[in-house]
C-alpha angles and dihedrals in degrees: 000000000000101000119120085278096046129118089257113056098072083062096057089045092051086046096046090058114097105188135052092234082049086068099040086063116043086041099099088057104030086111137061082272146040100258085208110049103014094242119130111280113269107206114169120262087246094058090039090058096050099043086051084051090054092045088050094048083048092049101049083055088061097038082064094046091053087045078056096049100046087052089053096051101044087044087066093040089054086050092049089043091060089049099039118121129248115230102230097211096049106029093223124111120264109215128205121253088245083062099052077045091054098049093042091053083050085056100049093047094046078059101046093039083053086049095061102041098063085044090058094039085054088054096035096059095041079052089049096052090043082055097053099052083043085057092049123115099181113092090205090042085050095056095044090053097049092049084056091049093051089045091054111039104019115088112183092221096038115026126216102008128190 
């Protein structure tokens, strides 16, 4: 589960921070929850978006695994299929059960692969947002940017959603 509750985004928090004092003090609220006081985490806007730019980076690396792996699987369907018997009686082909197999593993990884990319179209355009207040230079733009975001993304029982 890779969503902002998931099991992996405290990982990309704790990656995108830089210093030791950095850590000291997001710790508390790495995870879905503080882990003081049981609210939701309150990260700041700045470390949610790099740790979602970081997810995303990590995702586009499985998404092309799973664009490997697809290859690899219909390539040896495609073999199977040009081997694959006729039935006499019936005049179909008759295909092998690594075959079906085969099919069957494609579909699961077209929706998997479906799955994670809007996953990492979720992150990638919280990311994005965060990029843009960082790029401002208004104070007042900033803050009302900020306030958007927040009105967007933040959720008082449940902290950065998306």
């Amino acid at each position: 589960e890779l969503g902002v509750s998931g099991r992996v985004m405290p990982i990309f928090r704790l990656l995108a921070l830089e210093e030791p004092w950095q850590v000291e003090e997001a710790a508390p609220s790495l995870f879905w929850f503080d882990s003081a006081t049981s609210l939701p985490a309150k990260t700041t806007w700045e470390l949610e978006g790099q740790a979602r730019r970081l997810a995303c980076s990590w995702l586009d690396g499985v998404l092309e695994q799973f664009s490997e792996a697809v290859a690899g699987v219909d390539s040896i369907v495609e073999a199977g299929s040009r081997s694959a018997t006729v039935d006499v009686a019936t005049g179909e082909s008759a295909e092998s059960g690594p075959i079906r197999l085969g099919r069957v593993v494609r579909r699961v990884f077209d929706s998997e692969s479906r799955l994670v990319t809007t996953e990492r179209d979720r992150l990638a355009s919280f990311a994005s947002a965060a990029g843009r207040i960082g790029a401002c230079t208004g104070e007042r733009l900033h803050r009302e940017m900020v306030a958007d975001l927040k009105g967007q993304w933040w959720d008082d029982e449940s902290g950065w959603c998306g």
